[in-house]
PLY file of the C-alpha trace (Angstrom):
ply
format ascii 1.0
element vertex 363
property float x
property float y
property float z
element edge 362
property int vertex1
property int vertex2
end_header
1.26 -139.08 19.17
-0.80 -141.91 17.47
0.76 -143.83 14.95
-1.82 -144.91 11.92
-1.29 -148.03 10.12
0.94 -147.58 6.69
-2.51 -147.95 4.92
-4.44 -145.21 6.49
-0.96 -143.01 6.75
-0.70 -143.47 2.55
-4.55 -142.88 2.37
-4.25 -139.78 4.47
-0.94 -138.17 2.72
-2.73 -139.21 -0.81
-6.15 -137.64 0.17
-4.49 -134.33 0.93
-2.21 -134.25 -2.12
-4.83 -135.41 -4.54
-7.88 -132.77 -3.42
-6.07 -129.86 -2.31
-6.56 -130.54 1.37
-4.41 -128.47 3.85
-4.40 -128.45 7.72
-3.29 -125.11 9.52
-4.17 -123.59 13.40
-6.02 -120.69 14.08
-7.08 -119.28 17.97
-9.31 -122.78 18.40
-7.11 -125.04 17.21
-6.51 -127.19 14.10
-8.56 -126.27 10.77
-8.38 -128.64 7.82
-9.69 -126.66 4.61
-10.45 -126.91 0.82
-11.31 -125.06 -2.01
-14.20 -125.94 -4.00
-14.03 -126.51 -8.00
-16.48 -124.60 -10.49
-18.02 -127.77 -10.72
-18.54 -128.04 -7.09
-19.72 -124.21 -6.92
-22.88 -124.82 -9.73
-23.49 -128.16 -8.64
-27.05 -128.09 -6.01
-25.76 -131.32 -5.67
-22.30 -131.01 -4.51
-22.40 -131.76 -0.71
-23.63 -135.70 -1.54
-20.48 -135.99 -3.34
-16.89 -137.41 -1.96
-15.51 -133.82 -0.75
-17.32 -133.70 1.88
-16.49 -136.89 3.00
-12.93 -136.65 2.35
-12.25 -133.39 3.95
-13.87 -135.09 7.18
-11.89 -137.90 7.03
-8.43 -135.99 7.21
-9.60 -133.70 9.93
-10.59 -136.61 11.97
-7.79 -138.51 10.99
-5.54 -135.50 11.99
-7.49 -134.99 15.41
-7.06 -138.85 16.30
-2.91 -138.53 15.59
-2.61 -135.65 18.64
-4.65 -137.66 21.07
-3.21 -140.34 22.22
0.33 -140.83 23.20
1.16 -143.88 22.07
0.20 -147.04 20.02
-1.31 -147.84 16.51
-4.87 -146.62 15.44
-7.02 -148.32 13.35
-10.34 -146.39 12.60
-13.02 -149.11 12.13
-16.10 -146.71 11.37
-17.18 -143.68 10.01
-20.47 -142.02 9.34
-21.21 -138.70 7.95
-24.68 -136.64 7.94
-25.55 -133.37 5.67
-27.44 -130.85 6.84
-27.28 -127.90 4.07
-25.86 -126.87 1.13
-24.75 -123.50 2.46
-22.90 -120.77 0.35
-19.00 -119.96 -0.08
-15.93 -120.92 -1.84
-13.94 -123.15 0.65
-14.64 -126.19 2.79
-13.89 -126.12 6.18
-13.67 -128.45 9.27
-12.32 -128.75 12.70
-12.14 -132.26 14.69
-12.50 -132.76 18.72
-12.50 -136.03 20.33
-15.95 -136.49 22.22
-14.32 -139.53 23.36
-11.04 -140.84 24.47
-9.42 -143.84 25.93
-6.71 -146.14 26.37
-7.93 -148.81 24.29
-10.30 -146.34 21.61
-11.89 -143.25 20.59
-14.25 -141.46 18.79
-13.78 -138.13 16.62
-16.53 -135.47 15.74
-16.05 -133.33 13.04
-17.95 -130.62 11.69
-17.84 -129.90 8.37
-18.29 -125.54 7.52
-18.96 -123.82 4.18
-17.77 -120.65 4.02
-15.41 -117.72 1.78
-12.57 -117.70 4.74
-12.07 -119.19 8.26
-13.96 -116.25 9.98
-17.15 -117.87 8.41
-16.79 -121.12 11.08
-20.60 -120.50 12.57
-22.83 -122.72 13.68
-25.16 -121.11 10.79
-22.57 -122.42 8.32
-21.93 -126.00 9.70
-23.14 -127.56 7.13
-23.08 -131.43 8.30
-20.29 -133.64 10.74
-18.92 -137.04 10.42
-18.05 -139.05 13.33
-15.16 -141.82 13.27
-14.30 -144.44 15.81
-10.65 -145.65 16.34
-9.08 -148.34 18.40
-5.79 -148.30 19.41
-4.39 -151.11 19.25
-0.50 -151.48 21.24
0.26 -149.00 23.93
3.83 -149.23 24.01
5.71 -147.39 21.63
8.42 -149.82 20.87
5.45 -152.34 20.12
3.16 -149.74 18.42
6.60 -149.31 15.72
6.89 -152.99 15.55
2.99 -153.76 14.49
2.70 -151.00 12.42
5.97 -152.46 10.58
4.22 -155.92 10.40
1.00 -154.31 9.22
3.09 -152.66 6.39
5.46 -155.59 5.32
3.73 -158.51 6.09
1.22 -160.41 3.47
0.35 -163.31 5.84
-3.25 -163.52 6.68
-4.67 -163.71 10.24
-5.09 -166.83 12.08
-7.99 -168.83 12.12
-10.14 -167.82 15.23
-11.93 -170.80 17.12
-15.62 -170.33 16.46
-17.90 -170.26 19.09
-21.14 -172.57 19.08
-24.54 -170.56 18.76
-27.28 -170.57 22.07
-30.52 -171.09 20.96
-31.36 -168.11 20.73
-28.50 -167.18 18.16
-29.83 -169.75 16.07
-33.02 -168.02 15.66
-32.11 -164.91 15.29
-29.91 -166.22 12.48
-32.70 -167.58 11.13
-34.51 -164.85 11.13
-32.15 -162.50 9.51
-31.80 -165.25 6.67
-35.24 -164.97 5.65
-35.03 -161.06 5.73
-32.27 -161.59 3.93
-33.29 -163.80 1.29
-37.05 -161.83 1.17
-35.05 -158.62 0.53
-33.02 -160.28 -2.44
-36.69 -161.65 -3.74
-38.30 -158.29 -4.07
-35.31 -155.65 -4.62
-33.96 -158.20 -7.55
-37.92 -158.67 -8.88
-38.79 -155.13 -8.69
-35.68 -153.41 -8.33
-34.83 -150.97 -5.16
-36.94 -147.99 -5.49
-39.87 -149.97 -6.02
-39.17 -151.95 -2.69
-41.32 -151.38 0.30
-40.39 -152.96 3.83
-43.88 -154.49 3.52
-43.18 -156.39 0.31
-39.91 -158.14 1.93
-41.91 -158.63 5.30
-44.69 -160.66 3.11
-41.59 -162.20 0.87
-39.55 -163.04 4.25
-42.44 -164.48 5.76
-42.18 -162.16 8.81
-43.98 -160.08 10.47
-43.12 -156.54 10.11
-42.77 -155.42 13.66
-40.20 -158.31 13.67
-38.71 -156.23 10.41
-37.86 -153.56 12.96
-35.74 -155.97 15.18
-33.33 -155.75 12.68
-33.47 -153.22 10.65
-34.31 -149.38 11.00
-35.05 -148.25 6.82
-35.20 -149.50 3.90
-31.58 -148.91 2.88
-30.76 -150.79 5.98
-31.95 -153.81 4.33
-29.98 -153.19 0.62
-27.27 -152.91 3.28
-27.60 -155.80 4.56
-27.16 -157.21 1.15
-23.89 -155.78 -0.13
-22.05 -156.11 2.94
-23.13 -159.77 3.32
-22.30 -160.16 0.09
-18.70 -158.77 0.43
-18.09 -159.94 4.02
-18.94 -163.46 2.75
-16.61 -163.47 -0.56
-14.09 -162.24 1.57
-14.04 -164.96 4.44
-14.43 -167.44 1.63
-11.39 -166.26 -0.40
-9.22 -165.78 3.14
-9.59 -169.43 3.58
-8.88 -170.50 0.55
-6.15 -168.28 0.61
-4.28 -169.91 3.65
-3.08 -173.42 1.50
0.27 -173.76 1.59
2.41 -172.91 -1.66
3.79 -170.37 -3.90
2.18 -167.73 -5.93
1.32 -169.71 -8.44
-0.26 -172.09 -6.64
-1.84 -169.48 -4.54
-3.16 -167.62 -7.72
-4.39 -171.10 -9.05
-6.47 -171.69 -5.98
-7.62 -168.38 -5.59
-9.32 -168.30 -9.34
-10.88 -171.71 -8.67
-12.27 -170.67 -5.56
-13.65 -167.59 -6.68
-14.89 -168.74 -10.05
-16.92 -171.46 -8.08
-18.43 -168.91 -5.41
-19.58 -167.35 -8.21
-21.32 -169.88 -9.78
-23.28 -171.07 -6.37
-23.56 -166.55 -5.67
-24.25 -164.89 -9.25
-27.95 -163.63 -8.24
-26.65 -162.04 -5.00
-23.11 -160.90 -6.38
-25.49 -159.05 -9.65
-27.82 -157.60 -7.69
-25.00 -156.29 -4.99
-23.20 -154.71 -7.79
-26.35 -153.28 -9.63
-27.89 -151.92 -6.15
-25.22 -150.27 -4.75
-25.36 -146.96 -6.37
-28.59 -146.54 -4.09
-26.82 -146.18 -0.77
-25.56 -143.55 1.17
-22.39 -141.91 0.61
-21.52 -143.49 4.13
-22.21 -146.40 3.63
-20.99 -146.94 -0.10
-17.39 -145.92 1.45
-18.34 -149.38 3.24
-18.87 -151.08 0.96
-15.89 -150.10 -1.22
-13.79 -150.74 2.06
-14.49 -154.44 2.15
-14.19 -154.15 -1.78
-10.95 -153.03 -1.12
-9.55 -155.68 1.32
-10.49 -158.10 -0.98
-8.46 -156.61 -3.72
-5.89 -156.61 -1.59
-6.17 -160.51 -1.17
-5.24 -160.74 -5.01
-2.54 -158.18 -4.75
-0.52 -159.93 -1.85
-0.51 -162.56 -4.07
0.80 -161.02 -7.14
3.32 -159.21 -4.82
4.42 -162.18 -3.87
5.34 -163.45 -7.08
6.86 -160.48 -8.03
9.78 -161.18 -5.31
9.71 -164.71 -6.11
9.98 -164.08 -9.90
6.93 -166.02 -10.38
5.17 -162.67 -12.04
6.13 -159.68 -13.59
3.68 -157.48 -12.78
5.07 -154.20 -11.17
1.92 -152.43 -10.42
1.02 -154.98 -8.35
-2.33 -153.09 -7.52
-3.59 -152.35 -11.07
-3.01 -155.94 -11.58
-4.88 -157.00 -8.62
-7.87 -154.90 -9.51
-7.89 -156.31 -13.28
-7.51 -159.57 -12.13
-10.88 -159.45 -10.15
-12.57 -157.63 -13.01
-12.03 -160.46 -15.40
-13.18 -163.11 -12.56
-16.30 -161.07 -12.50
-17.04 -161.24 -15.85
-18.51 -165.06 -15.03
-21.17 -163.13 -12.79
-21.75 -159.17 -14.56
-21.54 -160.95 -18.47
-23.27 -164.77 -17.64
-25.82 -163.45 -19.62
-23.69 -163.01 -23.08
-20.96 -166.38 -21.80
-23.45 -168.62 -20.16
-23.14 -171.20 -23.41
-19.66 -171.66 -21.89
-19.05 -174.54 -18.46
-18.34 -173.32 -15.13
-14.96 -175.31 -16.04
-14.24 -173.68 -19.44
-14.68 -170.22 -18.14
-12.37 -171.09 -15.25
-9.81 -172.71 -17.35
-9.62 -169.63 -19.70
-9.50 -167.21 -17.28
-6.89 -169.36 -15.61
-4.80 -169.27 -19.07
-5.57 -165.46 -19.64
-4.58 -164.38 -16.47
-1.49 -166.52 -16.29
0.32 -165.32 -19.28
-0.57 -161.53 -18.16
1.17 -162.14 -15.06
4.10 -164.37 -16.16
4.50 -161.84 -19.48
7.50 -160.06 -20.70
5.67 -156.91 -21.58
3.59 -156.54 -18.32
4.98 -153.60 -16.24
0 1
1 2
2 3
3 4
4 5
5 6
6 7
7 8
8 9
9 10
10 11
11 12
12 13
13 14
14 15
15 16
16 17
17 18
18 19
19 20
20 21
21 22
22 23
23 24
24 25
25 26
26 27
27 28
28 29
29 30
30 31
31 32
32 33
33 34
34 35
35 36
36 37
37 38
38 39
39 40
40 41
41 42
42 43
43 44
44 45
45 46
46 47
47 48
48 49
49 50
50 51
51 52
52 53
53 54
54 55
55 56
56 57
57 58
58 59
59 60
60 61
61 62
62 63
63 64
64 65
65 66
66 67
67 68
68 69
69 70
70 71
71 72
72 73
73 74
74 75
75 76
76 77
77 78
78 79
79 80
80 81
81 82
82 83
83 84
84 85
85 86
86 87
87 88
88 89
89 90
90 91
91 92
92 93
93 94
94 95
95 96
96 97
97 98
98 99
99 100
100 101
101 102
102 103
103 104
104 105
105 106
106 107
107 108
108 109
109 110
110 111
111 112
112 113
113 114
114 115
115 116
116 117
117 118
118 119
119 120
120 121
121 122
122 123
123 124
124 125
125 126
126 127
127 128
128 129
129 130
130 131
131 132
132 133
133 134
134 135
135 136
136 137
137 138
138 139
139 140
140 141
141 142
142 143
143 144
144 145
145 146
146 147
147 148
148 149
149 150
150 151
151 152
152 153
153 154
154 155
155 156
156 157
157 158
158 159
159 160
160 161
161 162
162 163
163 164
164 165
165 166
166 167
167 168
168 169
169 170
170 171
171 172
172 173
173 174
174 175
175 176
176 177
177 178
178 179
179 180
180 181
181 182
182 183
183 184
184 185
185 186
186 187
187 188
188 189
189 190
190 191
191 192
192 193
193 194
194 195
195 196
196 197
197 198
198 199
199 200
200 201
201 202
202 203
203 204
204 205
205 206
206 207
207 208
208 209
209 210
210 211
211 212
212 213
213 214
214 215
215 216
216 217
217 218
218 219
219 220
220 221
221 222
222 223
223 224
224 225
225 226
226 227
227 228
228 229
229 230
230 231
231 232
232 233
233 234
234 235
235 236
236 237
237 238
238 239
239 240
240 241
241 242
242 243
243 244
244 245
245 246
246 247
247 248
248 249
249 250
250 251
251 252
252 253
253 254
254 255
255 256
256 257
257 258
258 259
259 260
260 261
261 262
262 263
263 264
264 265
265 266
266 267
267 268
268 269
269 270
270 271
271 272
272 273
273 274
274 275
275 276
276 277
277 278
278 279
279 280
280 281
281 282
282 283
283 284
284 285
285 286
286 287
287 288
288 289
289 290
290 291
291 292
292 293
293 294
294 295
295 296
296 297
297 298
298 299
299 300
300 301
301 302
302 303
303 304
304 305
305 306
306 307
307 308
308 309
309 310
310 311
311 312
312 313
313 314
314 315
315 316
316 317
317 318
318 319
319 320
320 321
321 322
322 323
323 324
324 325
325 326
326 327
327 328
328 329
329 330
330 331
331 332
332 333
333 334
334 335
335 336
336 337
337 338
338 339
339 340
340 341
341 342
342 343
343 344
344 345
345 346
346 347
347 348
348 349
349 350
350 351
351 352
352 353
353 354
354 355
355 356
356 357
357 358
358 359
359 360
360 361
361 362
């Protein structure tokens, strides 16, 4: 059986706990179920909200731990679509892999309203979500050892050598930079509803069947935006993040750093944050992923200092999550602190962060 990483593992045992989720075998195999809430039940809304989601996430999760004999998975990718509303009481849905290899695989799982498990039709399917896993040792011994590592160890990945760009690279680069930076003209001028493909075309200075090279809708394109967004303050903290010293030093770096990305990103970072409410559910969990690494940057550091005696902040992940709220507050609030310097904000955030961390009273 597949090992998960400790991340996905805690997810997965969370998920079920929190929501209610239970996984029990019937003449087909494995059913993962639910009950709905009252809220749910009156709500015509209900199947664009996180249930769905989560109850496909744990069947799939559950289906990719009896496939593969060995090794540690790591599911990079998952989409979900939403066919109906349908009527009934409880969730339902059953995984299968429609793919399967050494190296990966990919889960689909239907997702089934109904009042009981006889109600598993296809006239009550009411959407799927597919996820894609790799698997990444396939030695047992080895799979225990890197999911250990993955678990215990805060050190960041090495530095991969970057490849030089062909040509042709270059211009599609290029390319996607002035989508990229036509798209942040018009959604932040006339906000995203209002935004037609045609309008960033004209902005981007492209041609629209060009458009369609790269993107398919127009969500692809506030996509494009957010995830950029997060991809690149994430690289950029990573980096910063691999000076040597302790977690002081690390934390001192880290504010620096991300106090000046601000300043250079605020118009991007803004309209990322004020945007992403328009996505899909899918791609919001995304989003909130990368959003979610990058906390985790911040929280091996504080963890650090914890064992070091540097910090005393026990709930090392509250902390983290605080800590990058008040950093934001240079970008979400410049309009109400923008009489203050780049290096006054820095240096009181620096202060005010400090003394939380290094604090008596902070638990």
């Amino acid at each position: 059986m597949a090992q998960l990483t400790s991340q996905t593992a805690t997810k997965f045992s969370s998920v079920c706990t929190s929501y209610g989720i239970t996984l029990k075998r019937d003449s087909q195999g494995q059913v993962v179920e639910m009950p709905l809430g009252d809220q749910d039940l009156d709500s015509d809304l209900w199947p664009h909200d996180d249930c769905c989601y989560r109850l496909g996430w744990v069947a799939a999760i559950d289906a990719l731990k009896s496939i593969h004999s060995d090794g540690v998975a790591r599911v990079n990718d998952t989409r979900i679509s939403l066919f109906q509303r349908g009527e009934g009481s409880q969730l339902f849905a059953r995984a299968e892999a429609v793919f399967s290899s050494p190296e990966a695989a990919v889960i689909r799982t239907q997702l089934f309203r109904a009042n009981d498990k006889g109600g598993l039709t296809p006239s009550n399917c009411i959407g799927e979500l597919t996820a894609q896993a790799r698997f990444v040792a396939t030695d047992a011994v080895e799979a225990a050892t890197l999911a250990a590592e993955i678990e215990d160890s805060p050190s960041l990945p090495e530095e991969a050598e970057a490849k030089p760009l062909t040509a042709k690279e270059q211009a599609m680069e290029a390319r996607r930079r002035k989508i990229f930076d036509g798209a942040c003209e018009v959604i932040g001028r006339e906000g995203y509803a209002a935004t037609t493909i045609r309008k960033v075309a004209k902005a981007a200075g492209v041609p629209i069947s060009t458009m369609y090279q790269y993107i398919d809708t127009k969500e692809d394109l506030l996509f494009m935006i957010t995830s950029s967004c997060m991809e690149e303050i994430f690289e950029y903290m990573t980096e910063e993040l691999r000076r040597e010293g302790d977690a002081v030093t690390k934390m001192t770096h880290a504010i620096e750093a991300y106090v000046q990305y601000i300043s250079k990103n605020r118009r991007y970072i803004n309209l990322a944050y004020r945007e992403t409410r328009a996505l899909s559910r899918g791609n919001r969990e995304k989003i909130f992923d990368i959003e979610r690494r990058f906390t985790r940057l911040w929280e091996e550091i504080i963890i650090s200092g914890n064992k070091s005696s540097d910090f005393n902040a026990q709930k090392s992940r509250l902390a983290a999550n605080m800590v990058y709220f008040f950093c934001n507050v240079w970008s979400l609030r410049y309009w109400s602190v923008q009489d203050y310097t780049e290096d006054e904000v820095r240096a009181y955030l620096m202060k005010f962060i400090m003394s939380g961390l290094q604090g008596e009273d902070v638990i």
